[in-house]
Kinemage of the C-alpha trace (Angstrom):
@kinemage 1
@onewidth
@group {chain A} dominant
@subgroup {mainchain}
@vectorlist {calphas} color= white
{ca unk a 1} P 38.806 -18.926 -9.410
{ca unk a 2} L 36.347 -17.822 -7.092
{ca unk a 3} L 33.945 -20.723 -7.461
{ca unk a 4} L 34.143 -21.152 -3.604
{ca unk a 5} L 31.503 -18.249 -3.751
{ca unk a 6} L 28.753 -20.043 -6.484
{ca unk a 7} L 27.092 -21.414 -3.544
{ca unk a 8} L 26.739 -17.966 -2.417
{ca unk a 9} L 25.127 -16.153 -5.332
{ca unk a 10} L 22.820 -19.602 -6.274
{ca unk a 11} L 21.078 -18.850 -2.914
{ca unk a 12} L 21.451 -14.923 -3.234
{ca unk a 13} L 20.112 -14.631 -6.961
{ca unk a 14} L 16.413 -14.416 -5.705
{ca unk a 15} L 17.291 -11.737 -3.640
{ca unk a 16} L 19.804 -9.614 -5.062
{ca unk a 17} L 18.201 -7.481 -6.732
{ca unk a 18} L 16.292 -6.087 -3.182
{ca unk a 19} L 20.098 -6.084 -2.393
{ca unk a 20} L 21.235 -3.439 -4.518
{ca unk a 21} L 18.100 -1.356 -4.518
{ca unk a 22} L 19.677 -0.725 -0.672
{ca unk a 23} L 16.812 -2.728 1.068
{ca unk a 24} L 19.521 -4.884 3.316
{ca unk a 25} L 20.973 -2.059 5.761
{ca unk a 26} L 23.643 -3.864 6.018
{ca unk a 27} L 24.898 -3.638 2.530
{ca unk a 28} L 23.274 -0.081 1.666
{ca unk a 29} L 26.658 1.671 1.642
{ca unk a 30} L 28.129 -0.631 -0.632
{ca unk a 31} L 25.236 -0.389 -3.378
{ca unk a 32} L 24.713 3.324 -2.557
{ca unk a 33} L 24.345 4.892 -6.344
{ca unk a 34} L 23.675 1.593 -7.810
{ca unk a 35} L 22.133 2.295 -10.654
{ca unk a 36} L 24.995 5.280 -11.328
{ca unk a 37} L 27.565 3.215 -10.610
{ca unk a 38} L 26.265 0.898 -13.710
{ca unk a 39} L 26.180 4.195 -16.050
{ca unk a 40} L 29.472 4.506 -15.172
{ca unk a 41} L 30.752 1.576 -16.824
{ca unk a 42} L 28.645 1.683 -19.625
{ca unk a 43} L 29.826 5.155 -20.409
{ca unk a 44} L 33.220 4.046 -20.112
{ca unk a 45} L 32.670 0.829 -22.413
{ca unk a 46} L 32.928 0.294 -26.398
{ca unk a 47} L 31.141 -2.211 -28.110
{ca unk a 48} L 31.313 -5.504 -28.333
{ca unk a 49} L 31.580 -6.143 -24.916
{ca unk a 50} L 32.403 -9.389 -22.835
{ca unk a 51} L 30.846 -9.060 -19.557
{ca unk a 52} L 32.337 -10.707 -16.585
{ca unk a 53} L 29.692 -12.357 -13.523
{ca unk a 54} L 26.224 -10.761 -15.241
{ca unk a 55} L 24.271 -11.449 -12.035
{ca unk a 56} L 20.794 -11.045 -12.305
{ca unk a 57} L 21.836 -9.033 -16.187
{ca unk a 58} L 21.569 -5.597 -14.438
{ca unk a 59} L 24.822 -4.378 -16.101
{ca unk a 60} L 23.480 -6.534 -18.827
{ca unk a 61} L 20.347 -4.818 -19.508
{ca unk a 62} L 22.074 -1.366 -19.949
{ca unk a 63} L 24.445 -2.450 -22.258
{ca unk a 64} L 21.779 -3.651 -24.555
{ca unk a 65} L 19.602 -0.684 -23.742
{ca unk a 66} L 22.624 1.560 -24.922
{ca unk a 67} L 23.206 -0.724 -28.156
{ca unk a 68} L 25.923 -2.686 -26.889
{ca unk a 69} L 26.833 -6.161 -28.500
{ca unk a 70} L 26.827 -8.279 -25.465
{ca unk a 71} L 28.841 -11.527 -24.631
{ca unk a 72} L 28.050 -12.468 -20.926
{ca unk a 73} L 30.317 -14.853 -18.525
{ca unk a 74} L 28.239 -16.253 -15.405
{ca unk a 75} L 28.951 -19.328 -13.127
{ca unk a 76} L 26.111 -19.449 -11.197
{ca unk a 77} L 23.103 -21.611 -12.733
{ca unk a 78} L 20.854 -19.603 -10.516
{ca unk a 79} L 21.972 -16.211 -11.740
{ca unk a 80} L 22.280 -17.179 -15.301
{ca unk a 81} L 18.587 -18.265 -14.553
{ca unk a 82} L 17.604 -14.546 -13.185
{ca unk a 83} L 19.771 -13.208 -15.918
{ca unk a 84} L 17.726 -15.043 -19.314
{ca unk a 85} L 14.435 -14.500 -17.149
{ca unk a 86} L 15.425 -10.663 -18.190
{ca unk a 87} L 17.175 -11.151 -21.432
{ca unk a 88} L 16.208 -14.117 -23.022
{ca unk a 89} L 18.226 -13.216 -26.686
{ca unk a 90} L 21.463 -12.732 -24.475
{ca unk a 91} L 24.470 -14.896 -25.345
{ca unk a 92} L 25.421 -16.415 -22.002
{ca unk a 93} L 27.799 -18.870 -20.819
{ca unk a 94} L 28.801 -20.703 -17.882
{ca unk a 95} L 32.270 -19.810 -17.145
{ca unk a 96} L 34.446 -17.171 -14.859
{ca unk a 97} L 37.441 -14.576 -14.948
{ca unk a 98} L 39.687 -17.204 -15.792
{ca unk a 99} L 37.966 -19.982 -17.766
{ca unk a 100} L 35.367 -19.295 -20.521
{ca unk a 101} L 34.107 -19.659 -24.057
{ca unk a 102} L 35.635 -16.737 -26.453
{ca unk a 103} L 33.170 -14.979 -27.949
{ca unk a 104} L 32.053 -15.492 -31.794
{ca unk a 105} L 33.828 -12.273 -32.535
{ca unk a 106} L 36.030 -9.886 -31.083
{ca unk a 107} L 35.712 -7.949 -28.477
{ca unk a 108} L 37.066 -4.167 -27.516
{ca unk a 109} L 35.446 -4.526 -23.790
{ca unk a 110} L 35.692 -6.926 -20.432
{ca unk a 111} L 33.617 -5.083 -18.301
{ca unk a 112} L 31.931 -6.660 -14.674
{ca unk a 113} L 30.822 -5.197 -11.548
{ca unk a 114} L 31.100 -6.090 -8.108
{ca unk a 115} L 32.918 -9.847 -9.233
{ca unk a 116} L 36.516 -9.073 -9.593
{ca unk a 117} L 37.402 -9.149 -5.676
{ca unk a 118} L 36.078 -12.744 -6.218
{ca unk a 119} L 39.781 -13.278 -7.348
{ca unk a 120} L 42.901 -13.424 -5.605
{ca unk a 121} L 45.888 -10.844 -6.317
{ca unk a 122} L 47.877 -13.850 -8.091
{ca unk a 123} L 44.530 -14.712 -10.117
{ca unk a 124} L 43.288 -11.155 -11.104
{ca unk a 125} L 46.886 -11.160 -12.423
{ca unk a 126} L 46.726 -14.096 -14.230
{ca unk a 127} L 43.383 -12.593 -15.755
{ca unk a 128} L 44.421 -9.520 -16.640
{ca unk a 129} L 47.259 -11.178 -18.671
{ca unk a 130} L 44.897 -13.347 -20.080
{ca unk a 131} L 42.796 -10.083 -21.157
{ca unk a 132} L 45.283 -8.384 -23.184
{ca unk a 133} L 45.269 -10.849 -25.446
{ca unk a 134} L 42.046 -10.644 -26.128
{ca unk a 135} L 41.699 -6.969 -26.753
{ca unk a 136} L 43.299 -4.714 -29.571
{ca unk a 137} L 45.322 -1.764 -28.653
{ca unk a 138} L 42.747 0.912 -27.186
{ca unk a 139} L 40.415 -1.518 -26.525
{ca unk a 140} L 39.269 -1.566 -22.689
{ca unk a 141} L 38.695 -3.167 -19.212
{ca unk a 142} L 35.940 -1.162 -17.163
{ca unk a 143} L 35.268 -2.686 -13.594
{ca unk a 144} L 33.583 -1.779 -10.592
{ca unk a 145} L 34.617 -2.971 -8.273
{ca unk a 146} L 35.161 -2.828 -4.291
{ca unk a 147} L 38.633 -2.109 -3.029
{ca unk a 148} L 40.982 -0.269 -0.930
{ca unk a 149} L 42.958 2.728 -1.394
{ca unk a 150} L 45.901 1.672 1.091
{ca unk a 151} L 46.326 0.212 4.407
{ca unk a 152} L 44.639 3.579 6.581
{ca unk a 153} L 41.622 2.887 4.387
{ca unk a 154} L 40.863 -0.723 5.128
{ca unk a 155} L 41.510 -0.535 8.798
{ca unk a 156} L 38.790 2.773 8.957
{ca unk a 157} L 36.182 0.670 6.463
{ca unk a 158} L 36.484 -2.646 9.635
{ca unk a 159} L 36.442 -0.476 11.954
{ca unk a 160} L 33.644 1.588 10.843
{ca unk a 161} L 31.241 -1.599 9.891
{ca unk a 162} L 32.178 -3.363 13.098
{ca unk a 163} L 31.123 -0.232 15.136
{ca unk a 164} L 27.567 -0.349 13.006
{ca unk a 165} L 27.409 -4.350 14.171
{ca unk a 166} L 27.275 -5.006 10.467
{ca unk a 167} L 28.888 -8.867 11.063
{ca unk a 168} L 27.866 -9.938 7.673
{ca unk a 169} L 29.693 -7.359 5.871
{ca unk a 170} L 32.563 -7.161 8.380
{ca unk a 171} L 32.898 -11.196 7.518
{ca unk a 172} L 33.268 -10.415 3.848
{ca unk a 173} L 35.444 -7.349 3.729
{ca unk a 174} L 37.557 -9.827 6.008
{ca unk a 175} L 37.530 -12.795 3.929
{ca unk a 176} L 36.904 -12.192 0.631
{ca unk a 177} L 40.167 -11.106 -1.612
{ca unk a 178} L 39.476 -7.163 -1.711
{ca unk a 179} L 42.747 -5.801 -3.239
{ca unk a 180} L 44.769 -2.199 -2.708
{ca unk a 181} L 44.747 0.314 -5.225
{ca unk a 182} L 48.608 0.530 -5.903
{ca unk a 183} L 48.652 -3.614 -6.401
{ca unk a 184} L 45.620 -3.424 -8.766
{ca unk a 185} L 47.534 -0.371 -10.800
{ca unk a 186} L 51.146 -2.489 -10.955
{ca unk a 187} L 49.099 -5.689 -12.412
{ca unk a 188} L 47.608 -3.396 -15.449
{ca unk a 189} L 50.711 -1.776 -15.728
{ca unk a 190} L 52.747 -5.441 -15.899
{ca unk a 191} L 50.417 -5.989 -18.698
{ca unk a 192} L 50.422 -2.975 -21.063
{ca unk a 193} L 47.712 -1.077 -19.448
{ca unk a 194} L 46.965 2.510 -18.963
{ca unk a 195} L 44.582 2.157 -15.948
{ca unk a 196} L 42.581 5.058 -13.880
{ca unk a 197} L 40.491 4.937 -10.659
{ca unk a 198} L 37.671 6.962 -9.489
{ca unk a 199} L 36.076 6.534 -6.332
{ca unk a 200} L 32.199 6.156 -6.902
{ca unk a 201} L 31.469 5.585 -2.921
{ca unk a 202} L 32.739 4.387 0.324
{ca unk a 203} L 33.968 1.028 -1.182
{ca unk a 204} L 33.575 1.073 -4.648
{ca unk a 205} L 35.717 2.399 -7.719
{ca unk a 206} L 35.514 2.607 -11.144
{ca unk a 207} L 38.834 1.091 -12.726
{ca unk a 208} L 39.171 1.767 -16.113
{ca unk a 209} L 42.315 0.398 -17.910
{ca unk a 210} L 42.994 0.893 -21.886
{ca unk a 211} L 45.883 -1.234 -23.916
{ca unk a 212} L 48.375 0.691 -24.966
């Protein structure tokens, strides 16, 4: 699941967080309202909360701040690092989407933020089923995420960043497993999910799915 990218956030962890404070130009666009886009899910989120791909523990952090039982998920030894460097009392755990400790108690949240494209459509399905079986009825996935509302979208986002001679980002928005909107929306529905999308900026959403 996505573990073909650990060697990418081990070497990014020391600079991510100059990432999304919009110091790469490159990657500006895609962090633009960073810190809203966060307040987003954490508004959207109910307690306790299993937390896909902490990071550095931005997310993290304001789930704590706002009283939020946290369980966090993180692969990458040098981002779990960064993350107890912030949060030492955190509960965290090397694992991913797909394989991971269960939490000492339940949960009514999976939340994450920019991770979930780390997945292809046949695994985000596979972890959405795997979800719903962890959460009561009402309880809640909250993402955000990067992905595209149809076809027209895509093809104006490449050609857009390729015009800017953004390669780096042109190379991931081309190889990494970015999903549609309408696919995304048929996988929560195939698994007894209410789900709603909000656009937050050029590439990212807010997907917010409740279990019926």
């Amino acid at each position: 699941m996505g573990l073909e990218f650990t060697g990418l956030f081990n070497h990014w962890a020391d600079s991510y967080d100059d990432t999304v404070a919009g110091h790469d130009p490159e990657y500006q666009d895609v962090f633009r309202g960073y810190d809203d886009i966060l307040n987003h899910v954490v508004h959207e989120t109910i307690s306790p909360v299993l937390e896909f791909g902490t990071g550095t523990g931005n997310l993290t952090q304001k789930l704590l701040t706002n009283g939020f039982k946290v369980y966090g998920i993180e692969p990458s030894q040098a981002m779990r690092r960064k993350t107890k460097e912030k949060l030492p009392n955190l509960k965290l755990s090397k694992g991913d989407f797909l394989t991971f400790d269960n939490p000492e108690r339940p949960i009514q949240s999976i939340v994450s933020s920019y991770a979930f494209h780390h997945l292809t459509d046949d695994e985000k399905d596979l972890a959405i089923e795997q979800y719903c079986e962890h959460l009561p009825q009402g309880g809640k996935i909250v993402f955000a995420d990067t992905l595209f509302a149809n076809q027209q979208s895509r093809e104006r986002l490449l050609q857009e960043t390729k015009q800017k001679g953004f390669t780096n980002l042109l190379h991931d928005l081309q190889t990494e497993y970015y999903t549609f909107k309408d696919n995304l929306a048929s996988i929560f529905a195939k698994h007894g999910f209410d789900v709603e999308f909000k656009q937050l900026n050029a590439f990212v959403w807010l997907i917010t799915a409740v279990k019926l």
